[in-house]
N, C-alpha and C positions, 0 to 999 in steps of 0.2 A: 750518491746512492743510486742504484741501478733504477733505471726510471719508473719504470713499472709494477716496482714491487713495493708493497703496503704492510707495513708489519704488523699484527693482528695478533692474537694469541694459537691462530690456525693456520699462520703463515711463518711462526718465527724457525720451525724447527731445519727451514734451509734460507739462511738470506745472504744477501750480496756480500764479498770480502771486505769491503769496502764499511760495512757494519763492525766487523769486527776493527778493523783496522783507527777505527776513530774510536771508538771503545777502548781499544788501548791507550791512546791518547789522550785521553780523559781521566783513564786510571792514574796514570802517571800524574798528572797535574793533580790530581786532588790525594792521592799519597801524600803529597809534598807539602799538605798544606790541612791537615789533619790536627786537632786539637785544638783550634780556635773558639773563642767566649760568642756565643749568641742571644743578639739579647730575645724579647717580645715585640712584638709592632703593636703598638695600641695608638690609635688616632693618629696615623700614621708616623707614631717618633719609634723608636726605640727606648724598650725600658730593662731596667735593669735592675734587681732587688738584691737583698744581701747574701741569702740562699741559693746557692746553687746545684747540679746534681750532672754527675757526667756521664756523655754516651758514649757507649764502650762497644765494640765491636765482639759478633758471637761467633765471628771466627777465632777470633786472638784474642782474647779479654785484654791480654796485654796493652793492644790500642784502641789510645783516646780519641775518638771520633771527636767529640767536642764539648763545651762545657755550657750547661742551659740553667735557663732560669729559675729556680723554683718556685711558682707562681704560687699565691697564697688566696683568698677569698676578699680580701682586698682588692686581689689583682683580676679578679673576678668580674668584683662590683666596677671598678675603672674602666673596664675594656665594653661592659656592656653597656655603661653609661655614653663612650666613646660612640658606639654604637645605635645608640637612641637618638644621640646628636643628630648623627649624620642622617636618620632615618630618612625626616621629610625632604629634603632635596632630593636625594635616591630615589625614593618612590614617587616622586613628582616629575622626576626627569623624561622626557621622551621613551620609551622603551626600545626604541630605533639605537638610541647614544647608548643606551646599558649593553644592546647587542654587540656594538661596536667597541666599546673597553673589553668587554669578556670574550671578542676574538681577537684583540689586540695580546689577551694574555695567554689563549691558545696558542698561537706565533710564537710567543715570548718562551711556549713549555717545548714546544715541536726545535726553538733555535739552540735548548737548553739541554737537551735530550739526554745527552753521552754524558754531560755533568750531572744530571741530577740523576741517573741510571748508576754511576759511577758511582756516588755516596751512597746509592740504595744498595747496593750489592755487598759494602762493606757493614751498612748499619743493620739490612735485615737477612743478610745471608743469603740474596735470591742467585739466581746463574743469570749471569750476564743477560741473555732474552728472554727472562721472564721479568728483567727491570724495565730493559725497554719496554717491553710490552704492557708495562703499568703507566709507565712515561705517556706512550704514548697513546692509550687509553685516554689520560686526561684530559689530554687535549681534544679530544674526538667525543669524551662526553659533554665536554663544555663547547665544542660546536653544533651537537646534537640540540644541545638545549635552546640556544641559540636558535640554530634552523625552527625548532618548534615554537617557539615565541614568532617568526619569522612566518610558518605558512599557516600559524592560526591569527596571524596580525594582530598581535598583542593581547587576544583575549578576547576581543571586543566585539560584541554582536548586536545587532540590530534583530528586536523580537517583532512579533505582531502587533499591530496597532489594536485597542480597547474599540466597537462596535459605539461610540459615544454621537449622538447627535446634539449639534452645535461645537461642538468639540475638536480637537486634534490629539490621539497621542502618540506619541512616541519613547517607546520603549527597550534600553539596553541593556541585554548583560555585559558587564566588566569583572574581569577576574583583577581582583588587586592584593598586594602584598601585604603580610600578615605584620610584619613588623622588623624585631631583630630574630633572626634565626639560630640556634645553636649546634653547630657541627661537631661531635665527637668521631674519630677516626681512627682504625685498628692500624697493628703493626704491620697486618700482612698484606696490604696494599695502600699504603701511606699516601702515594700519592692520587690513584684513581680512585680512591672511596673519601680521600678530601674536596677534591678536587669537581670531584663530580658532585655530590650535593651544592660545595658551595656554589659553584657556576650556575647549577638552576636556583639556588638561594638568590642569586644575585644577579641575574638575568630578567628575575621578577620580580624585582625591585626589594625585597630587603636587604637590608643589613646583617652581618654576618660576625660571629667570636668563633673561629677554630681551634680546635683543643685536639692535639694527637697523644697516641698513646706513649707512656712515658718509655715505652724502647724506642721510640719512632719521631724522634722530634726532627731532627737535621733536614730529612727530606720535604717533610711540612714545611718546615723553614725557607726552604729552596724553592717552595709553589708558591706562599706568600711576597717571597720575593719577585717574579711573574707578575705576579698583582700589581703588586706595586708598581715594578715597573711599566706596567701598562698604562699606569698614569689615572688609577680608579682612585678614589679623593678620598681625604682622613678618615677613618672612621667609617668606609664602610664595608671596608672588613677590619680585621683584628686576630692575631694570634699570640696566644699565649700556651706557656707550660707549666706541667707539674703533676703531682698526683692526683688521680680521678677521686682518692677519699677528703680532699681537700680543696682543691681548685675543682675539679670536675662538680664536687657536689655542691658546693656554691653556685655554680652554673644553672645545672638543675633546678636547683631549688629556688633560682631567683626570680621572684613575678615579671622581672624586666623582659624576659623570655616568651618572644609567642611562639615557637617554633623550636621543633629539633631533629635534627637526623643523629640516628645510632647506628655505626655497626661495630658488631661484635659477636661476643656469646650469648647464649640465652638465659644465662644467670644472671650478667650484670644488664643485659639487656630488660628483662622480666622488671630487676632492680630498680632501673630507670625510670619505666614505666608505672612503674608505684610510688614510686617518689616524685615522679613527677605530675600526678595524678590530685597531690594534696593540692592544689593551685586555686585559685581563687573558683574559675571555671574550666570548664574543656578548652584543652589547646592542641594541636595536629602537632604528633612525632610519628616521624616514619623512623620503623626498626627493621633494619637487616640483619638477621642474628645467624643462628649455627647452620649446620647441615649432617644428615647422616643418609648420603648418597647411594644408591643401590647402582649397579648395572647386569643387569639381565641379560642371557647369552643362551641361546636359543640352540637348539641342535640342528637347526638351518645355518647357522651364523658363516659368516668368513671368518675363523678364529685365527687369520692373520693380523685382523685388521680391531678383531678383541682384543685379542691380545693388545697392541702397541696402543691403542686408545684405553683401554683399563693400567699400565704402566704409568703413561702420561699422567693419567688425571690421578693417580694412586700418589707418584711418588715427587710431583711437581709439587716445586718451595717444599717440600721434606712433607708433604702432606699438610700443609699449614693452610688452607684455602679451604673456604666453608663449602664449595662446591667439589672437592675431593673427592674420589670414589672410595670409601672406605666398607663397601660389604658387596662381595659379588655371587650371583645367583647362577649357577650352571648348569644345562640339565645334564643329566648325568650318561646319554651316552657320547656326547664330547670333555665331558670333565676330565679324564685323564689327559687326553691329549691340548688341551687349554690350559691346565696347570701346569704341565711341562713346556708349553712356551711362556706361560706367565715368571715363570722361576727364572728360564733362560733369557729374556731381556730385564727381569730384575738385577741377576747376577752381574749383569754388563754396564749397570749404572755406576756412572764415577762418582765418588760419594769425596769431599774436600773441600778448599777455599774454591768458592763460586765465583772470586774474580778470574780463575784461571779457567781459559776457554774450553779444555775437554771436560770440565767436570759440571753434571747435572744437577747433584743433589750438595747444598750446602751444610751449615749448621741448622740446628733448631734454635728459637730467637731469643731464651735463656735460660739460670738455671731451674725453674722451674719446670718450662716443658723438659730440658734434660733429665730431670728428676720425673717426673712424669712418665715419659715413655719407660723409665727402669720400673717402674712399679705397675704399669699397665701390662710391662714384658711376663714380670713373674705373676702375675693375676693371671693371665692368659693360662702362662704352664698350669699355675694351680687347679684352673678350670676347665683343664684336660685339653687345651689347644698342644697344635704341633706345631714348629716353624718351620715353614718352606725355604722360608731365606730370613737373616737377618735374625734382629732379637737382640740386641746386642748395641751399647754406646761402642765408638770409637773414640780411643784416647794413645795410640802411638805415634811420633812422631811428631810431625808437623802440624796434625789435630789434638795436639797435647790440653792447647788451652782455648779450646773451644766444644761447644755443644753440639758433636757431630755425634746423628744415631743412621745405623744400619736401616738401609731400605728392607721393611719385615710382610712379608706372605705367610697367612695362618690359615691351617685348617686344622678341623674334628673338633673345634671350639662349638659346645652346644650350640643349638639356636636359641636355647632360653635363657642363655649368658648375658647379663644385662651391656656385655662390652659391643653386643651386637648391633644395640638400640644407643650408647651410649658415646656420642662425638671427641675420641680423642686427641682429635687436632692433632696428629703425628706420623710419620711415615711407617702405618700400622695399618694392612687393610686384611679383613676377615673375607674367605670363600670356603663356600658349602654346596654339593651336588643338592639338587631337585628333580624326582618326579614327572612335574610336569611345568608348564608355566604360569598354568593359574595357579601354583602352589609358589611360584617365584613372586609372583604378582602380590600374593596376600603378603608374604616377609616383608616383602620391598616396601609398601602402604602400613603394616603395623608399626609406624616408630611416631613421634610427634613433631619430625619435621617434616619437611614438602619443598625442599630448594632446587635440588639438581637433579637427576637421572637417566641413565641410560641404557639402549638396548641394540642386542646386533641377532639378528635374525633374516625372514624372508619377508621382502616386501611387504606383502599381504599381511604379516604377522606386526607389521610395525605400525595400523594405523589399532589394531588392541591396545597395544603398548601405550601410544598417544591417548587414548581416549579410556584405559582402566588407570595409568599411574598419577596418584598427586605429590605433585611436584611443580614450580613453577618456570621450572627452564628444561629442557627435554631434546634426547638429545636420540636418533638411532645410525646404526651402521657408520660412527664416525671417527673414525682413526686417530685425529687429529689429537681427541680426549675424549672420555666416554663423558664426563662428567663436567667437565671443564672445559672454558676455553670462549667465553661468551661474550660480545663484542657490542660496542651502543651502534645502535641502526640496522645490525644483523641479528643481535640475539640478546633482547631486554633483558636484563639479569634482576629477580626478585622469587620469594618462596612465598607457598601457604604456608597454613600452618603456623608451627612454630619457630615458622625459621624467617619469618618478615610480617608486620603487622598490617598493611598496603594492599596487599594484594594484584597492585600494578608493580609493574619493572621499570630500575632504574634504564636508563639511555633508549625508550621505547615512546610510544606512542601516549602516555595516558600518565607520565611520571613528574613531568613539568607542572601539573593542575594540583600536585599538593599543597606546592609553596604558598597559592593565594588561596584567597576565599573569596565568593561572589556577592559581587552586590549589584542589585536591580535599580535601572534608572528611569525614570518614567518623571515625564513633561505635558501636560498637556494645557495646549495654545487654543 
């Protein structure tokens, strides 16, 4: 790989030949080898139950990716028991040795790259550099967490001594690990939103059950293996499959459970968090749920650099990314000319199998968002939208048997249309001329999420922008993605509202201090 270049979500869209070249190479090898039985890792064997359930590719239903386990509440109770096992040695160990395994399995995700990029592009339909870019994401959030375990020295602090006479005291805070944690993980970044909880899960000493989402097991599969090979001991992690109304809610609901990260929607997310609520006491779940991303465009802006940064973040992974720009705010006397290059680099997206290098935009990840978008399309017309581009499933040819929908630009869709306010997860993004920008400002703030947003304007104009929008990743004059494209150590990814329950960002300064809880220690001699 060319030496100097770092693949990022802000850097992928030009990288060395030498990327692609091994990518091919990877494709082929795991082509060939497509359809294989996997089991679960629990205390670190393999298990295997009598139910099974196959993963199928949303490019080609035709192919079997590979055939998984169907994890049952049984298999639930096992893995978190497994889990409990191994607590206390984990949490007892040096925190120096835990840093050291979970950069051992960084190494392990960075040597693995092209392969585990390779299965992801065929399981969840990404393009070629938006797999890598999840790849290699993980490993960069799990040395993140690491370094912060690393320059906070484990947690550990020496307080103020008690004014006692005759007396000595001394007194520490200790942040310490809450127990066994549970990681549930969406389809749309299989490997950096497992990978990244569990690494700070397990850098702080607990124990960890992975559970991905049921289109998305193989690549989960692929990062426990990491683990493993990294040489981190029975049972303190654990992955298992199967349906979230079955295995998943065993999980939940099980007292063995002190800890959980969610990402997802904010249905099943909200779901979660009520049922997971019934527990004996309070227990810490951090939720990353939806987003309905605005970007604002200023009649200062450089609508070159709008343009290609609202496309990016619009039509990347098919719109499937909680940070997606899906409503944009223009003022109106550049709206003409901003819609006509928005329509013109939409028209130019390759829309197909995403393992093949010209093509941007893949499938959608099944038949329900395929059904989904066809009913969002006719809602739209109904509710007086136009389409700029797109609107439409593709089904000729070579996308016969797969979930491929047109990159779609809407306008004249009211503003009081609830599809305005309403996250459809799909390459469907709404624009509407403005006034002015404090009238962009109020749109963009009326919805009940707070994740991503962006703006392109004049200098001056961008630090309003920072200081009126809530949202908790923020983005102006950035090409790259208006909405997207956010990196551990460069740009902490987390929402208000109701798009994360936290309040702090994952791969940031302040996201590592969930996992534990503090306890005071106090001696006195």
């Amino acid at each position: 790989m060319a030496e100097k270049f770092k693949l990022t979500y802000a850097t992928m869209f030009n990288p060395p030949e030498e990327l692609h070249t091994r990518f091919e190479e990877a494709l082929e090898k795991t082509r060939a080898n497509l359809g294989k039985e996997y089991g679960m890792i629990i205390s670190g064997k393999e298990s295997f139950v009598d139910e099974k359930f196959e993963d199928r590719s949303p490019i080609n239903t035709d192919l079997l990716l590979g055939v998984f386990q169907k994890g049952t509440a049984d298999d639930a109770r096992k893995a978190l028991s497994a889990a409990r096992k191994a607590s206390p040695m984990w949490s007892a160990m040096r925190w120096q040795d835990r840093v050291e395994y979970l950069r051992k399995a960084a190494d392990l995700i960075d040597e693995r790259i092209f392969d585990i990029s390779a299965a992801m592009a065929f399981e969840v339909g990404k393009n070629r550099l938006e797999c890598l870019g999840d790849v290699a994401e993980t490993a960069d959030l799990i040395r993140y967490a690491c370094y912060q375990m690393e320059i906070n020295e484990g947690f550990i602090v020496q307080m103020g001594s008690d004014p006692l006479e005759g007396y000595t005291a001394t007194n520490y805070s200790v942040l310490r690990p809450y127990g066994v944690w549970l990681v549930i993980s969406p389809f749309n970044f299989p490997s950096a939103l497992t990978g990244g909880p569990v690494g700070a899960a397990l850098v702080s000493g607990n124990t960890v059950v992975m559970k991905p989402a049921t289109d998305t097991p193989w690549v989960v599969r692929l990062l426990a293996e990491c683990l493993r090979d990294a040489g981190i001991p029975d049972g303190v992690f654990n992955f298992v499959t199967g349906p979230g109304r079955t295995l998943g809610q065993a999980l939940i609901e099980s007292p063995e459970v002190n800890g959980v990260t969610f990402t997802g929607s904010y249905d099943v997310g909200m779901g979660i968090f009520r049922d997971y609520a019934q527990g004996t006491y309070v227990r810490p779940i951090v939720l990353e749920l939806g987003g309905k991303n605005p970007a604002i465009v200023s009649r200062h802006a450089d609508l070159e650099r709008a343009a290609v940064g609202i496309v990016r973040s619009a039509f990347g992974l098919q719109g499937q990314k909680c940070s997606a720009c899906s409503r944009v705010y223009i003022e109106e006397p550049v709206y003409d000319e901003l819609v006509s290059r928005l329509v013109d680099l939409t028209n130019k997206l390759a829309v197909g199998d995403p393992t093949k290098r010209q093509v941007y935009m893949g499938p959608v990840i099944n038949e329900y968002s395929y059904q989904d978008f066809k009913d969002f399309a006719a809602e739209i017309l109904d509710g007086g939208g136009t389409f700029l581009t797109g609107g439409k499933v593709l089904k000729d040819g070579d996308l016969s048997n797969g979930y491929f929908c047109e990159p779609t630009l809407v306008e004249d869709l009211p503003l009081n249309h609830r599809l305005w306010k309403h996250e459809m997860f799909l390459p469907i993004t709404t624009v509407t001329k403005v006034g002015s920008l404090d009238e962009a400002m109020r749109y963009a703030n009326d919805v009940d999420y707070g994740l991503t947003a962006g703006f392109y304007g004049s200098k001056d104009e961008t630090k309003w922008f920072f200081e009126g929008i809530q949202a908790g990743v923020t983005y102006a004059n950035r090409p790259q993605g208006a909405t997207t494209g956010a990196w551990p150590g460069f740009q902490p990814f987390g929402g208000w509202k109701g798009s994360g329950s936290s309040g702090k960002n994952a791969g940031g300064h302040y996201y590592l201090q969930f996992y534990m809880h503090e306890q005071i220690q106090t001696l006195i001699d």
